[in-house]
N, CA, C and O atoms as CSV, one atom per row, in Angstrom:
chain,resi,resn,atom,element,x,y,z
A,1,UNK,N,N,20.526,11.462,-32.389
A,1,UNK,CA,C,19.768,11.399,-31.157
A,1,UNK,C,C,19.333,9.953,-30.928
A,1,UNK,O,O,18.718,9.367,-31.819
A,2,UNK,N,N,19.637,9.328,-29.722
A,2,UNK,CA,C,18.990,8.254,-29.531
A,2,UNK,C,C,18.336,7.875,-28.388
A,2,UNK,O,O,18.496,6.835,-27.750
A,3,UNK,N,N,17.650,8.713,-28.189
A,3,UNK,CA,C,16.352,8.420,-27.445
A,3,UNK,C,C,15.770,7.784,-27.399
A,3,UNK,O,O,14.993,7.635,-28.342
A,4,UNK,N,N,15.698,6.736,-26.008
A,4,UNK,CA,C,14.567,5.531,-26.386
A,4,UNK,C,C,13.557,5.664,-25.021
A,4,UNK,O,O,14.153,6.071,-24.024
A,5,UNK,N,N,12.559,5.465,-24.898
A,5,UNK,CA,C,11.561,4.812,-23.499
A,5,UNK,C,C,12.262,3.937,-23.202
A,5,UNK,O,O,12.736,2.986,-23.823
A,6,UNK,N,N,12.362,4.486,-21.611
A,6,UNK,CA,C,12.702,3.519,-20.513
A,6,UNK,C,C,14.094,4.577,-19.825
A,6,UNK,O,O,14.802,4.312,-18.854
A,7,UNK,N,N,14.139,5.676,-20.627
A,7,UNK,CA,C,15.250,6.249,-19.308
A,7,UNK,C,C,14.739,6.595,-18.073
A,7,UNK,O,O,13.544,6.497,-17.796
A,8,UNK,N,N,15.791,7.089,-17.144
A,8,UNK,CA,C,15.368,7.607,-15.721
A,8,UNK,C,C,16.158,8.326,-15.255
A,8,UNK,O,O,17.224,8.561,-15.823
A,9,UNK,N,N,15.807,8.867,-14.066
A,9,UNK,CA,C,16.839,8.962,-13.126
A,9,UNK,C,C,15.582,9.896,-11.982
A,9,UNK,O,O,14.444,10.273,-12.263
A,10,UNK,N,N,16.147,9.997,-11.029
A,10,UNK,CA,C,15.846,10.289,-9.292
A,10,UNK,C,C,16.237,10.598,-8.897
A,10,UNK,O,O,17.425,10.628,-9.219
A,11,UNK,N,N,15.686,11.470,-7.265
A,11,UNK,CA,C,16.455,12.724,-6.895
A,11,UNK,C,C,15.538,12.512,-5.199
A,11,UNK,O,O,14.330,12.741,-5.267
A,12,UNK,N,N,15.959,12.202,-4.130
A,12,UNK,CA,C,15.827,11.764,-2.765
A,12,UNK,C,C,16.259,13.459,-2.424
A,12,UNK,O,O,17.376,13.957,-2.564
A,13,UNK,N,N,15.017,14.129,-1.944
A,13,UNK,CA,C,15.966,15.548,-1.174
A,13,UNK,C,C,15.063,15.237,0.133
A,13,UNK,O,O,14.501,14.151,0.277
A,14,UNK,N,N,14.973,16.345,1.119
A,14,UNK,CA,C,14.501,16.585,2.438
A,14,UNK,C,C,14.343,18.394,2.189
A,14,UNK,O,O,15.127,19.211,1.705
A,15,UNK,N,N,12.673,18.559,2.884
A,15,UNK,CA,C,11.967,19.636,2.251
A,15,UNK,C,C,12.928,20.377,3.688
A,15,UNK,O,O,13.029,20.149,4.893
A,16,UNK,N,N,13.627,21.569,2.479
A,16,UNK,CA,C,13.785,22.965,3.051
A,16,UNK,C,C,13.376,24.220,3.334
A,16,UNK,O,O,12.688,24.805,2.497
A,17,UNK,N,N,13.711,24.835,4.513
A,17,UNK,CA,C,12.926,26.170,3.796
A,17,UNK,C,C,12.810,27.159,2.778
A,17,UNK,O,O,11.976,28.038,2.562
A,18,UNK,N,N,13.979,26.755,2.139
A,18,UNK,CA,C,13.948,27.300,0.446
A,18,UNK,C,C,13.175,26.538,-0.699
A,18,UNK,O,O,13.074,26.991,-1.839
A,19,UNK,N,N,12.645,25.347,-0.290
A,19,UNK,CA,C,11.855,24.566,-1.109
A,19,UNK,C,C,10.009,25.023,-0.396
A,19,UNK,O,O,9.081,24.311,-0.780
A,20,UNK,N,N,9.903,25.441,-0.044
A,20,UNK,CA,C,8.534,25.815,0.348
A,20,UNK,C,C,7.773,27.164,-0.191
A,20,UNK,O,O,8.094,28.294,-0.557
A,21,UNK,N,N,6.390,26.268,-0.002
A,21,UNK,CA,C,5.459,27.467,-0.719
A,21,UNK,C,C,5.658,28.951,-0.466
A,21,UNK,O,O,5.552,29.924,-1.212
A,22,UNK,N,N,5.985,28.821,0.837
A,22,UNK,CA,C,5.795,30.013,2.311
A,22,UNK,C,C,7.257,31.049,1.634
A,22,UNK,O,O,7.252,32.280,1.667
A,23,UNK,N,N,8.257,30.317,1.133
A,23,UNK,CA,C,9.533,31.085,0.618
A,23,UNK,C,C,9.217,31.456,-0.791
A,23,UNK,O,O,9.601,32.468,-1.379
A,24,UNK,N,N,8.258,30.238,-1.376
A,24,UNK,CA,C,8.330,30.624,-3.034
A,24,UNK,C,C,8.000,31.694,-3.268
A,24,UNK,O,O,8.543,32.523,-3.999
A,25,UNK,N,N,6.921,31.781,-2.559
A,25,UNK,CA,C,6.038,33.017,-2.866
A,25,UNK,C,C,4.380,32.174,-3.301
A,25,UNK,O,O,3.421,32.919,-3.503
A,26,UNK,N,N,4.248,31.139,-3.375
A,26,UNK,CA,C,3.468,30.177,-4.449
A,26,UNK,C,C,2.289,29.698,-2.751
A,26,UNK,O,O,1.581,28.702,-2.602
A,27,UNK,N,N,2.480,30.633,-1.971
A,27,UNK,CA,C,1.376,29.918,-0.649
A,27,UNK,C,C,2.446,30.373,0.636
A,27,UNK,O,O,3.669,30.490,0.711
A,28,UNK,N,N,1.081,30.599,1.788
A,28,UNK,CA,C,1.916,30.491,3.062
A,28,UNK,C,C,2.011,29.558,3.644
A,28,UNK,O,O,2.295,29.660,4.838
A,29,UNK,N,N,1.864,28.587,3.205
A,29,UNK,CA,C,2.413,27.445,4.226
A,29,UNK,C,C,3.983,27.080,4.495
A,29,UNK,O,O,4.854,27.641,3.830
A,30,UNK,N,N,4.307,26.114,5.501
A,30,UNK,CA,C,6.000,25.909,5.165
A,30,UNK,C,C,5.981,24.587,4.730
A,30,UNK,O,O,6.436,23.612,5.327
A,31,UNK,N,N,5.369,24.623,3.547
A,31,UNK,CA,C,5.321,22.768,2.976
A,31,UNK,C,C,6.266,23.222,1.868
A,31,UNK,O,O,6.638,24.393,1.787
A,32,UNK,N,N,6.770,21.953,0.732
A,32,UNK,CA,C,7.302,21.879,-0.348
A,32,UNK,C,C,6.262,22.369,-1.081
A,32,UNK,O,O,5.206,21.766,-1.270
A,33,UNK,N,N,6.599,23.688,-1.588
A,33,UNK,CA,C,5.785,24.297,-2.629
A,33,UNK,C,C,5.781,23.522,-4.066
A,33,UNK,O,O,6.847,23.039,-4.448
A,34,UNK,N,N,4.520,23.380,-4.935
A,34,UNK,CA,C,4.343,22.969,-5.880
A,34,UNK,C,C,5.260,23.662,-6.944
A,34,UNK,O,O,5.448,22.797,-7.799
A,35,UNK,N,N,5.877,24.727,-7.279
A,35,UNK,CA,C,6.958,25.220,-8.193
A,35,UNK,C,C,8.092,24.874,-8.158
A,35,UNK,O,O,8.857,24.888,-9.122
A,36,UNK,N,N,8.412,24.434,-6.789
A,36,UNK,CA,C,10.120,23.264,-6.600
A,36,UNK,C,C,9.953,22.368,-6.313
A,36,UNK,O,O,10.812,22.006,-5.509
A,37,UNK,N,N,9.000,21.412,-6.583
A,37,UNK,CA,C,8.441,20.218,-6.584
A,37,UNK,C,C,8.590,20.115,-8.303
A,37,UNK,O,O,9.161,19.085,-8.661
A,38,UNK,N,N,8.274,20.790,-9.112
A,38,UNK,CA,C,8.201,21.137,-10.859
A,38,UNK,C,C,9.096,21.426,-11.422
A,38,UNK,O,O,9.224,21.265,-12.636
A,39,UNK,N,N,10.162,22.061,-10.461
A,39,UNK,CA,C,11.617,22.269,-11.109
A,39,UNK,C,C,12.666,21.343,-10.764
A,39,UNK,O,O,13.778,21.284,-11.288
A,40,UNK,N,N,12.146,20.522,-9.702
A,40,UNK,CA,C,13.242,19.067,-9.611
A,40,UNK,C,C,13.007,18.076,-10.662
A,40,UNK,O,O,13.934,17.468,-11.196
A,41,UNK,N,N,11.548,17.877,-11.019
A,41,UNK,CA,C,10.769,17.174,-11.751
A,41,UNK,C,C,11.533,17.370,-13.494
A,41,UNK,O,O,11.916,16.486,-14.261
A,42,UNK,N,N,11.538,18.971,-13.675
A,42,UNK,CA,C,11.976,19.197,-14.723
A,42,UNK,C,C,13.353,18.965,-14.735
A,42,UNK,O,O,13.762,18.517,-15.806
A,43,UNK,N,N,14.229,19.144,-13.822
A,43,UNK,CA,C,15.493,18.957,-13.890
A,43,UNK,C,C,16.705,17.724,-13.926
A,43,UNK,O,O,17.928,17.638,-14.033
A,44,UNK,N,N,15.256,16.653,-13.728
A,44,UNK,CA,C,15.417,15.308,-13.829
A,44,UNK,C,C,14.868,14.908,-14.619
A,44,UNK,O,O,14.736,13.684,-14.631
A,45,UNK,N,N,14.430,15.479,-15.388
A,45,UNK,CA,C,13.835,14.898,-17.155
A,45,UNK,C,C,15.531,14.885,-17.954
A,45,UNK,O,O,16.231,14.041,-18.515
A,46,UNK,N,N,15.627,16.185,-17.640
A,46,UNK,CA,C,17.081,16.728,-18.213
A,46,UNK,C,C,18.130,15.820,-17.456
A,46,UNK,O,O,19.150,15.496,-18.064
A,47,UNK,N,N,17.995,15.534,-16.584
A,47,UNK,CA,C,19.246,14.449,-16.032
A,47,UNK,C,C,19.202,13.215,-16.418
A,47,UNK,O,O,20.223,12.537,-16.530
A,48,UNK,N,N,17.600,12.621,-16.756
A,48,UNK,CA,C,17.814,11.662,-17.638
A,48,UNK,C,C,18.176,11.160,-19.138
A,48,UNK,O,O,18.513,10.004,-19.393
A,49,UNK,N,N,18.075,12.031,-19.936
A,49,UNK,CA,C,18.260,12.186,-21.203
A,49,UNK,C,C,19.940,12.448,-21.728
A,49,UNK,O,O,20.384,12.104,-22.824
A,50,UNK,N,N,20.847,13.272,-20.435
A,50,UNK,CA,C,21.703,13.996,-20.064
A,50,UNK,C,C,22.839,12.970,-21.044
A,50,UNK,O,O,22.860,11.808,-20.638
A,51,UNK,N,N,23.615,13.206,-22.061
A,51,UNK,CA,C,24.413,12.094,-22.487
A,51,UNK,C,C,23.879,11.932,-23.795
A,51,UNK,O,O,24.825,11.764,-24.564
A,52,UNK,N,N,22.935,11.909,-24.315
A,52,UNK,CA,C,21.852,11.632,-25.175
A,52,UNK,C,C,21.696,12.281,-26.574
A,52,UNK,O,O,21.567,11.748,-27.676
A,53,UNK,N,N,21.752,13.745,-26.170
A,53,UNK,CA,C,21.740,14.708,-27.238
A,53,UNK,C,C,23.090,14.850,-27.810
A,53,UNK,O,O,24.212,14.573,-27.385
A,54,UNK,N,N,22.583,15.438,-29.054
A,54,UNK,CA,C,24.065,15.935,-29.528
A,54,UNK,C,C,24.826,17.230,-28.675
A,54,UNK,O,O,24.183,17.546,-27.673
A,55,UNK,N,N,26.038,18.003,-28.889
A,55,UNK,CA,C,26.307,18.915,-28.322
A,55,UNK,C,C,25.504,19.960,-28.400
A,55,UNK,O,O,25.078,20.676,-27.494
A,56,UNK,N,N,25.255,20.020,-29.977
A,56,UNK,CA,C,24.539,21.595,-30.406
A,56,UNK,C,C,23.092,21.668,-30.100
A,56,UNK,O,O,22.434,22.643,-30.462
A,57,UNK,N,N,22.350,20.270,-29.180
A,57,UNK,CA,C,21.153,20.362,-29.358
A,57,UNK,C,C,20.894,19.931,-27.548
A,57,UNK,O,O,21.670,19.371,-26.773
A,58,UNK,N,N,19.293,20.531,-27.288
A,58,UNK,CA,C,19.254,20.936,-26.262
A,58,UNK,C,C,17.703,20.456,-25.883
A,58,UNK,O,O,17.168,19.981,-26.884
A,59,UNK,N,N,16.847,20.449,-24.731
A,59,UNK,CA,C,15.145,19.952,-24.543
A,59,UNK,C,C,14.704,21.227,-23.541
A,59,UNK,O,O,15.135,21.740,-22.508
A,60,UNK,N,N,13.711,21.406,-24.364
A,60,UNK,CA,C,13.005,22.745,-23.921
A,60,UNK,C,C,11.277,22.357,-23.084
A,60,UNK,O,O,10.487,21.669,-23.731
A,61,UNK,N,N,10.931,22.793,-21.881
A,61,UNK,CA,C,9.452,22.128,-21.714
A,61,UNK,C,C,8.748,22.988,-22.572
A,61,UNK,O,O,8.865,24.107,-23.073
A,62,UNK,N,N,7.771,21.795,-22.544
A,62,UNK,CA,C,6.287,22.472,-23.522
A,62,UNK,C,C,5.182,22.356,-22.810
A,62,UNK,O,O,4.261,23.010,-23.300
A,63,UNK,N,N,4.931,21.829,-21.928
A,63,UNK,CA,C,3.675,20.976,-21.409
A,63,UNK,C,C,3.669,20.356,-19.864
A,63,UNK,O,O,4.357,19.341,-19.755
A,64,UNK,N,N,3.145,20.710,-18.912
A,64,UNK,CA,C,3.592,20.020,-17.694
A,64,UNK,C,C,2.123,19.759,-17.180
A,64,UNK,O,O,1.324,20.687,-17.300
A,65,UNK,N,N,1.657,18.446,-16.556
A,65,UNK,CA,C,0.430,18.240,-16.115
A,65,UNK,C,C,0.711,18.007,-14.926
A,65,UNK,O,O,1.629,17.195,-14.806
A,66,UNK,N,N,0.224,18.454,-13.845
A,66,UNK,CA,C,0.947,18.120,-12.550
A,66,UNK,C,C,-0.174,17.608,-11.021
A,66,UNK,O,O,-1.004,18.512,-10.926
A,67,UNK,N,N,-0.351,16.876,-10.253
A,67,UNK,CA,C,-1.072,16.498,-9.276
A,67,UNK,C,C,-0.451,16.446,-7.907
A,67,UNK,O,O,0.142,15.441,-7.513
A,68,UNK,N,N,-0.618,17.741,-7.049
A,68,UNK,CA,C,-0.046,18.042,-5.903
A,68,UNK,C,C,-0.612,17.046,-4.831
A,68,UNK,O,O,-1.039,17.806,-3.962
A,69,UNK,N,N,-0.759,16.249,-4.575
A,69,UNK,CA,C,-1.616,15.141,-3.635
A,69,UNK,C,C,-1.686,15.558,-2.067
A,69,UNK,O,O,-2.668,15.785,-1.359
A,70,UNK,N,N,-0.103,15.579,-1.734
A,70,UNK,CA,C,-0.434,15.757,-0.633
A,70,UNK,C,C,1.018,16.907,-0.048
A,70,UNK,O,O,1.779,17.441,-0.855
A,71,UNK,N,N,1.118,17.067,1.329
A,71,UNK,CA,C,1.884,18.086,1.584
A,71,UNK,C,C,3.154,17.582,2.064
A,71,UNK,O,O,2.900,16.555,2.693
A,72,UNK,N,N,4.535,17.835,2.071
A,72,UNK,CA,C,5.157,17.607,2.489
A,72,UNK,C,C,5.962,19.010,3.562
A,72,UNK,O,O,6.284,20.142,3.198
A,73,UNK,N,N,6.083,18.396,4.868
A,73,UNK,CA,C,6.724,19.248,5.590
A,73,UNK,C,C,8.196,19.853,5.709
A,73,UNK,O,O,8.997,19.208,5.033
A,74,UNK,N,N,8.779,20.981,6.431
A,74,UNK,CA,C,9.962,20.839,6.664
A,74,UNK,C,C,10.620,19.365,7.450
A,74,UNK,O,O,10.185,18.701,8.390
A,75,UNK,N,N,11.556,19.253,6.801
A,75,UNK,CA,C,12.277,17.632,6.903
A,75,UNK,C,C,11.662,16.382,6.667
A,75,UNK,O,O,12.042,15.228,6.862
A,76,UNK,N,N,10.849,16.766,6.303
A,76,UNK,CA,C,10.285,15.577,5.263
A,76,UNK,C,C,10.986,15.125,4.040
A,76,UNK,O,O,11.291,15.970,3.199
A,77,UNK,N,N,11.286,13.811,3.847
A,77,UNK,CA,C,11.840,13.388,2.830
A,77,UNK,C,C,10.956,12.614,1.310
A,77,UNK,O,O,10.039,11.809,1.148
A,78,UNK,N,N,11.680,13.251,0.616
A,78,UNK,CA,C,10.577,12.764,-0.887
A,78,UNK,C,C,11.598,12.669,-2.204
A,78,UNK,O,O,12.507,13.371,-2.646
A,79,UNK,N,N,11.109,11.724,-2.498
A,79,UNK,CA,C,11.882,10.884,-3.835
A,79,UNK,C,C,10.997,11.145,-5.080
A,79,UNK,O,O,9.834,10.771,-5.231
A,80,UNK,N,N,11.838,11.925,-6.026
A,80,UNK,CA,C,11.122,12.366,-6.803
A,80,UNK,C,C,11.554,11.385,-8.228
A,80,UNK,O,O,12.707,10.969,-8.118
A,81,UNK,N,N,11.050,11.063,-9.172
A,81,UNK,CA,C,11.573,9.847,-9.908
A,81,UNK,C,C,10.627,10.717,-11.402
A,81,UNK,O,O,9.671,11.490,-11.348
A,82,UNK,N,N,11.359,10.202,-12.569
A,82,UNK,CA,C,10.992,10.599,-13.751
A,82,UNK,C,C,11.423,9.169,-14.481
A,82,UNK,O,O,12.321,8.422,-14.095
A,83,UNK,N,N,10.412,8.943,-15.824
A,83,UNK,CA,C,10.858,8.008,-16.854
A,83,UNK,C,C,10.416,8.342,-18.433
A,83,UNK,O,O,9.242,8.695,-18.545
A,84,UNK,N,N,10.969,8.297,-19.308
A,84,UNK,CA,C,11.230,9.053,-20.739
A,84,UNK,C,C,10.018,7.524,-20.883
A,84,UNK,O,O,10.314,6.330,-20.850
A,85,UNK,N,N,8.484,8.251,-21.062
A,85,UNK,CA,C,7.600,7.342,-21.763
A,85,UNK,C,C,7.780,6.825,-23.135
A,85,UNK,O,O,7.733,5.640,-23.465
A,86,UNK,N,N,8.062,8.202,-24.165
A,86,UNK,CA,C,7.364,8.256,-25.352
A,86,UNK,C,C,8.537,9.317,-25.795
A,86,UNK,O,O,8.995,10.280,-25.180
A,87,UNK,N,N,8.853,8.789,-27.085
A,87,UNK,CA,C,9.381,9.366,-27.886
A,87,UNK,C,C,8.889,9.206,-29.380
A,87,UNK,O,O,8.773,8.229,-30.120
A,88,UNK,N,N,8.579,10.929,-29.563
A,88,UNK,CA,C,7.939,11.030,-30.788
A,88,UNK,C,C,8.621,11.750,-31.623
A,88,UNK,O,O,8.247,12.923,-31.655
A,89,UNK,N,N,9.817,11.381,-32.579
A,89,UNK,CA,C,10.253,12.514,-33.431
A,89,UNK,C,C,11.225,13.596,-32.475
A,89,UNK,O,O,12.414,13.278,-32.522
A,90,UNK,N,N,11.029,14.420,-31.895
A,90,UNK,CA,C,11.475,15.911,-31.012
A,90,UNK,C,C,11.001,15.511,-30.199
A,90,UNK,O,O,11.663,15.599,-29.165
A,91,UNK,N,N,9.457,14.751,-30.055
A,91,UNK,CA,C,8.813,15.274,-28.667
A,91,UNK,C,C,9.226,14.393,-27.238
A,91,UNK,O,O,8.897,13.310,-27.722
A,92,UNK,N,N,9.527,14.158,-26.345
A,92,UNK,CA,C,9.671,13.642,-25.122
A,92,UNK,C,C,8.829,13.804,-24.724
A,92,UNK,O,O,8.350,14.929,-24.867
A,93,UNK,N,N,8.215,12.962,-24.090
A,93,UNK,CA,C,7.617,12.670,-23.037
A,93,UNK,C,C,7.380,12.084,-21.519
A,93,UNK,O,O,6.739,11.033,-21.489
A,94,UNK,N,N,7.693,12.475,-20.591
A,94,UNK,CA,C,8.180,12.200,-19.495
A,94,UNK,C,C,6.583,11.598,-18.008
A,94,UNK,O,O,5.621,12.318,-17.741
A,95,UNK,N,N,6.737,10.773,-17.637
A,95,UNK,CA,C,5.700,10.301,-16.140
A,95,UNK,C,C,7.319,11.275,-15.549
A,95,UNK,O,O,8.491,11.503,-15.851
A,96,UNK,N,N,5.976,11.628,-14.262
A,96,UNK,CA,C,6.802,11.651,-12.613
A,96,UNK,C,C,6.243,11.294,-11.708
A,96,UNK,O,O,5.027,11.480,-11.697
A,97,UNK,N,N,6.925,10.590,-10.493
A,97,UNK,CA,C,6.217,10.941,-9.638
A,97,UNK,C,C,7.149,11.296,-8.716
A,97,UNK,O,O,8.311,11.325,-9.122
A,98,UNK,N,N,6.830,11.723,-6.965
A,98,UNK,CA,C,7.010,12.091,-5.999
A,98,UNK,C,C,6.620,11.369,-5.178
A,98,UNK,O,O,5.417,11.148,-5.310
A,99,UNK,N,N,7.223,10.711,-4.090
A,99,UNK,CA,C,6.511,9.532,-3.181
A,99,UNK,C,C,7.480,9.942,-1.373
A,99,UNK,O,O,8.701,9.955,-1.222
A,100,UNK,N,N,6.444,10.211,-0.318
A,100,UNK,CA,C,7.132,9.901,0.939
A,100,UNK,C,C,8.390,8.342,0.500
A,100,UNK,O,O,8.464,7.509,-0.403
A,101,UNK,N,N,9.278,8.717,1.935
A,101,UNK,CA,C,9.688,7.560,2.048
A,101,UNK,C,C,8.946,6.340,2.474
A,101,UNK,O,O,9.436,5.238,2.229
A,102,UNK,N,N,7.428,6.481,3.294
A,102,UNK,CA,C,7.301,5.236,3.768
A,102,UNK,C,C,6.015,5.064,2.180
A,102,UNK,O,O,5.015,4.415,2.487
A,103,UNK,N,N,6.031,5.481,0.960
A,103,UNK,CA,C,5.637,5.091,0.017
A,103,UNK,C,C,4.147,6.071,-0.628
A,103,UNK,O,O,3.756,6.080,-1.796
A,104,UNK,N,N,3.584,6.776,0.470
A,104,UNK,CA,C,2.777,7.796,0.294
A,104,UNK,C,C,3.007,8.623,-0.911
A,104,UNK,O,O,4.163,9.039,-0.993
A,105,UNK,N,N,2.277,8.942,-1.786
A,105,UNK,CA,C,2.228,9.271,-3.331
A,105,UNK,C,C,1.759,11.250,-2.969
A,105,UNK,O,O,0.648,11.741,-2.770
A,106,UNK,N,N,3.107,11.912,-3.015
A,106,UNK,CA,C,2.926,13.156,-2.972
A,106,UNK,C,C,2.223,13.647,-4.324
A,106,UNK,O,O,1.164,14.272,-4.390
A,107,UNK,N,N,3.034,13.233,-5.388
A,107,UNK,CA,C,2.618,14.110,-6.610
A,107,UNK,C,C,2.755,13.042,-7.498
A,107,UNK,O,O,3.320,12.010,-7.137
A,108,UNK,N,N,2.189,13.212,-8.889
A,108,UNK,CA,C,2.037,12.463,-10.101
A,108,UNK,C,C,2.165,13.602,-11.201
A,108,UNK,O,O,1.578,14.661,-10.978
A,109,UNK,N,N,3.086,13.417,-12.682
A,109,UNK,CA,C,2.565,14.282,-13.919
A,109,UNK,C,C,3.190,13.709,-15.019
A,109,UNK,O,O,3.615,12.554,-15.017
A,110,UNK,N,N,3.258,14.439,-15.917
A,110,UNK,CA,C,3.472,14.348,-17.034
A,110,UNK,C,C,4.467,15.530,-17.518
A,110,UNK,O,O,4.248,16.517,-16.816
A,111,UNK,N,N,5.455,15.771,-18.445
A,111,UNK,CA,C,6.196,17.068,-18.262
A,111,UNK,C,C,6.898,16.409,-19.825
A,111,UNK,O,O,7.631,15.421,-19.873
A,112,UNK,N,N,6.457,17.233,-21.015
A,112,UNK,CA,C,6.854,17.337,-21.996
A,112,UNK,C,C,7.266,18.409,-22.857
A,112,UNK,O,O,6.624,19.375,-23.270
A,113,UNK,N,N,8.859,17.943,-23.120
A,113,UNK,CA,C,9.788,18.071,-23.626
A,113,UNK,C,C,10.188,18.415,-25.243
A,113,UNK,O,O,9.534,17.610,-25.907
A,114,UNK,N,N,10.882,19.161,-26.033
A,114,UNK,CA,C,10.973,18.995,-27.152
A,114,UNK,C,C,12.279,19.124,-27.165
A,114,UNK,O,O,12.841,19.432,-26.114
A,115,UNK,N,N,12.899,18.952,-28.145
A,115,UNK,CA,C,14.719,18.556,-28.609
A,115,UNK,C,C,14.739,20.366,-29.936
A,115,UNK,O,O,14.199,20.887,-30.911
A,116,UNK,N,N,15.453,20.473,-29.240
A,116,UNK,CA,C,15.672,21.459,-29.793
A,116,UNK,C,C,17.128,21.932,-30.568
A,116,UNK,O,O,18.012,21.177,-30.165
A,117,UNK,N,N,17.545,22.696,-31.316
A,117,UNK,CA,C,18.459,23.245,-32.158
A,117,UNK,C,C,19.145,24.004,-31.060
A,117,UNK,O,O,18.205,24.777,-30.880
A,118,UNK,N,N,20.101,24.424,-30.122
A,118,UNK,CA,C,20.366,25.206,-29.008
A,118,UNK,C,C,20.267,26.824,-29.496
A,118,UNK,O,O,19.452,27.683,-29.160
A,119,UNK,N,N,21.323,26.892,-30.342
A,119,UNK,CA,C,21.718,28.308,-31.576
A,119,UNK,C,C,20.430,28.808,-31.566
A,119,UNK,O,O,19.820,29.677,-30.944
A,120,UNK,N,N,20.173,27.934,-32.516
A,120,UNK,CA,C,18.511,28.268,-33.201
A,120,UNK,C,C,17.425,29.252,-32.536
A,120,UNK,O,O,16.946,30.343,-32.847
A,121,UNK,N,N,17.264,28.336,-31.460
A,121,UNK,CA,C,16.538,28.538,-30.348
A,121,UNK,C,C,16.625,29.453,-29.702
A,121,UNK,O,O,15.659,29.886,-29.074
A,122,UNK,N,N,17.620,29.918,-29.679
A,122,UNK,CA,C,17.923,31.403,-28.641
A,122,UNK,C,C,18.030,32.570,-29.781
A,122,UNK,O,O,17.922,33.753,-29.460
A,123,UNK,N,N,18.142,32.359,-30.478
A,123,UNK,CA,C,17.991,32.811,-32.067
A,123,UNK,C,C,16.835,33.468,-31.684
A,123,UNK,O,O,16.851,34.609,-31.223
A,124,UNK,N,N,15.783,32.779,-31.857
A,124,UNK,CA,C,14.053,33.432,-31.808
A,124,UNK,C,C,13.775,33.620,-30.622
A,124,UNK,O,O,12.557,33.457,-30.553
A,125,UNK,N,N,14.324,33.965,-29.243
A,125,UNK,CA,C,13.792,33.987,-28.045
A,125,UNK,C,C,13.854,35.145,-28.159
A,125,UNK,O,O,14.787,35.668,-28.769
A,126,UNK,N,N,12.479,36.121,-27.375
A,126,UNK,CA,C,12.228,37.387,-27.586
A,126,UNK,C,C,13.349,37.942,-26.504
A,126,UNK,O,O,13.766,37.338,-25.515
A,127,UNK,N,N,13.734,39.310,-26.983
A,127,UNK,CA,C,14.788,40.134,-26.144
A,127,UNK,C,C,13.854,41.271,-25.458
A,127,UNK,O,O,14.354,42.115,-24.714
């Protein structure tokens, strides 16, 4: 494994109505709901690291701290950005944020990661 601080990667979408609270289920509004705001976030932890691991091994979340700031509308555009802070042993540690295009700070967190055994792991997952 060679994991170091300082990876990245980013993800520019435009809020749909499948990305909203009002569809999640998570609120009625028709903004970008905070749960697909958390799963791009998470899915770009994993896109940064992506290359990294061995085959047989895999990053599981443990921990997500998250700050919804402000709302984003249908067709609103937001750049969601992640960077591998801290590497401890297994643990990852990931900043995010979320920013309008004209630079407005939607969301801020933290979203940590552990390196996991893949096999293993699904091994002990309850059935």
């Amino acid at each position: 494994m060679a994991l170091t601080p300082g990876l990245r990667a980013n993800r520019l979408i435009m809020v749909e109505k499948s990305d909203t609270a009002e569809r999640l289920g998570s609120g009625d509004v028709p903004v970008l709901g905070t749960p697909r705001l958390l799963a791009l976030a998470e899915g770009l932890t994993c896109e940064a690291i992506g290359g990294q691991l061995a085959p047989e091994q895999t990053s599981v979340g443990v921990r997500v701290e998250l700050r919804h700031l402000a709302a984003s509308g249908l067709g609103a555009h937001v750049e969601i950005s992640v960077e591998l802070t801290e590497v401890e042993g297994r643990r990852l540690v990931f900043a995010f944020t979320a920013a309008h295009l004209d630079g407005s700070l939607v969301a801020t967190g933290v979203i940590e990661r552990v390196v996991v055994d893949r096999e293993k792991f699904l091994s002990r997952a309850t059935r």
